[in-house]
C-alpha positions as CSV (number, residue, x, y, z in Angstrom):
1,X,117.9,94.8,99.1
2,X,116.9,93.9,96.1
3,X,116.5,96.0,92.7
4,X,115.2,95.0,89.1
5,X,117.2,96.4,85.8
6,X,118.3,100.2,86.0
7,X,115.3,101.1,84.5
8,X,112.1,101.2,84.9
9,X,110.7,97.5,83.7
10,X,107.2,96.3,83.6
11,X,108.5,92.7,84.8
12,X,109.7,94.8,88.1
13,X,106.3,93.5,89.9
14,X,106.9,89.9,89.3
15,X,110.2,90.0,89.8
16,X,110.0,91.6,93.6
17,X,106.9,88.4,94.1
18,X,109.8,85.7,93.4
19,X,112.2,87.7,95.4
20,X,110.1,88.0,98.1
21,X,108.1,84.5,98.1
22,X,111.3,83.2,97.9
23,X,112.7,84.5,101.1
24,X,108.9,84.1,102.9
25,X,109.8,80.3,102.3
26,X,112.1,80.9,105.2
27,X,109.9,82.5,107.6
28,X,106.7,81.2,109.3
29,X,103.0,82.3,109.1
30,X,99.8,81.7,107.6
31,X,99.9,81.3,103.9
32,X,97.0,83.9,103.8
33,X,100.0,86.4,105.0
34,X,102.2,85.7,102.6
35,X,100.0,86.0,99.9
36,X,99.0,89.4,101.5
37,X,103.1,90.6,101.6
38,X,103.2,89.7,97.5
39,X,100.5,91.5,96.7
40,X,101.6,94.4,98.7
41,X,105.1,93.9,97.6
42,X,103.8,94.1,93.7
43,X,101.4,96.9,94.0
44,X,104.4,99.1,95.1
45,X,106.5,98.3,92.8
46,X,104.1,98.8,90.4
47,X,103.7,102.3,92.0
48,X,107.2,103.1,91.6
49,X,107.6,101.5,87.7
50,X,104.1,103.6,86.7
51,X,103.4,106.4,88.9
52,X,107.3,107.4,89.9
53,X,109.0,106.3,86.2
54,X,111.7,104.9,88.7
55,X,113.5,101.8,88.8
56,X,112.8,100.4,92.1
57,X,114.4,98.6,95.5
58,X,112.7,96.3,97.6
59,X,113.6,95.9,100.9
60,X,111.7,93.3,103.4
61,X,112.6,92.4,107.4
62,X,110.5,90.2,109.8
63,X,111.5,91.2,113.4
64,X,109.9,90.9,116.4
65,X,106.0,89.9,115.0
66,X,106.3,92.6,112.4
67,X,107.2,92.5,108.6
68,X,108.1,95.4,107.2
69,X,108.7,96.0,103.1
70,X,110.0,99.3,101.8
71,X,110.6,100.5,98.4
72,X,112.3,103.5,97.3
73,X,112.2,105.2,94.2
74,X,113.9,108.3,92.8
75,X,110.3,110.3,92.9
76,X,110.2,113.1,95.6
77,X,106.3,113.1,95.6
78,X,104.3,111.4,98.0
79,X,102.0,108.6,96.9
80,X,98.3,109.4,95.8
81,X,95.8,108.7,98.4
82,X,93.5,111.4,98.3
83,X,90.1,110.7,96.8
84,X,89.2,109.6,92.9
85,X,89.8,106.4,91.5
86,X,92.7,106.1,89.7
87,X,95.1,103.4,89.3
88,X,97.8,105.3,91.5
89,X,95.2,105.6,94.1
90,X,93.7,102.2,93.7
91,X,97.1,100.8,94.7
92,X,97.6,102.9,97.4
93,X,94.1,101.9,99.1
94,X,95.0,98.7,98.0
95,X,98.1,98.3,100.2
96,X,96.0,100.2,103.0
97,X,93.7,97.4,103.2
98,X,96.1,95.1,103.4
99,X,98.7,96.5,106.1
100,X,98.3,97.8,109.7
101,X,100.4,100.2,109.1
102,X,102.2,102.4,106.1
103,X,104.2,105.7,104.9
104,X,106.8,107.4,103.2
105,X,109.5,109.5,103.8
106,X,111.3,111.4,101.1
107,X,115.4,110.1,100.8
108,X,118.2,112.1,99.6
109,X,117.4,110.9,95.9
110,X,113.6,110.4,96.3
111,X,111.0,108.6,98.4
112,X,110.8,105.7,100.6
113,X,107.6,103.9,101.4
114,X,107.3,101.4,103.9
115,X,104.6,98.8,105.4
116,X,103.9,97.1,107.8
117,X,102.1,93.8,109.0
118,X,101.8,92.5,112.5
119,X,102.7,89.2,112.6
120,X,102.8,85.8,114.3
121,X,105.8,83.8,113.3
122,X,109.4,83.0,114.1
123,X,112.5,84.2,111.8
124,X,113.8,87.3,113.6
125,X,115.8,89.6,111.9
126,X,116.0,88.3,108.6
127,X,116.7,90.8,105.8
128,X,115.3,90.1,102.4
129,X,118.8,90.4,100.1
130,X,118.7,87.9,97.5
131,X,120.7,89.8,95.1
132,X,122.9,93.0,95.2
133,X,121.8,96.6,94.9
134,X,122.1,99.2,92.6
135,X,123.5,102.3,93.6
């Protein structure tokens, strides 16, 4: 798991893209894909920093075809993806296009919201943990 400063930080995004394209080095698939998985990766981040005021962590795992990010922030409310066009929204649609799959659940402190993307590549079971969480 990995997590940015204990506050909410506007170099969160870019932080979670060299966490994450650091541990993609390991894994195999198109480059398209990865570049797919940062953008994801940042535009929920970004969600949480902006829309939730949280401090976010990023979790990532490739198993069996499918990579799956989550990040949870301390915001019970479900993301924005009903209609209008603002930036909250414009993420969320964003990550839509980009996944086959997404959600949320709310966690004993906030929200979780995951993605998914149905892959081709080998590298099962590898957790994305390149530093240690907060608490």
């Amino acid at each position: 798991m990995w997590g940015p400063p204990p506050w909410p930080s506007r170099d969160a995004p870019e932080l979670a893209r060299r966490a994450l394209h650091t541990w993609l080095m390991d894994v195999t698939f198109s480059e398209r894909t990865k570049y797919d998985a940062l953008v994801v990766v940042s535009e929920l981040v970004t969600q949480a920093v902006v829309a939730a005021r949280s401090a976010p962590l990023v979790d990532a795992m490739f198993d069996d075809g499918r990579l799956r990010i989550e990040v949870f922030d301390t915001d019970p409310s479900p993301p924005a993806m009903t209609s209008g066009m603002n930036d909250d929204r414009v993420r969320m649609r964003v990550i839509d296009s980009l996944c086959d799959g997404w959600g949320w659940s709310r966690t004993g402190n906030g929200k979780r919201v995951w993605t998914d993307a149905v892959l081709t590549a080998t590298g099962r079971g590898r957790w994305f943990r390149p530093v240690s969480s907060r608490s």
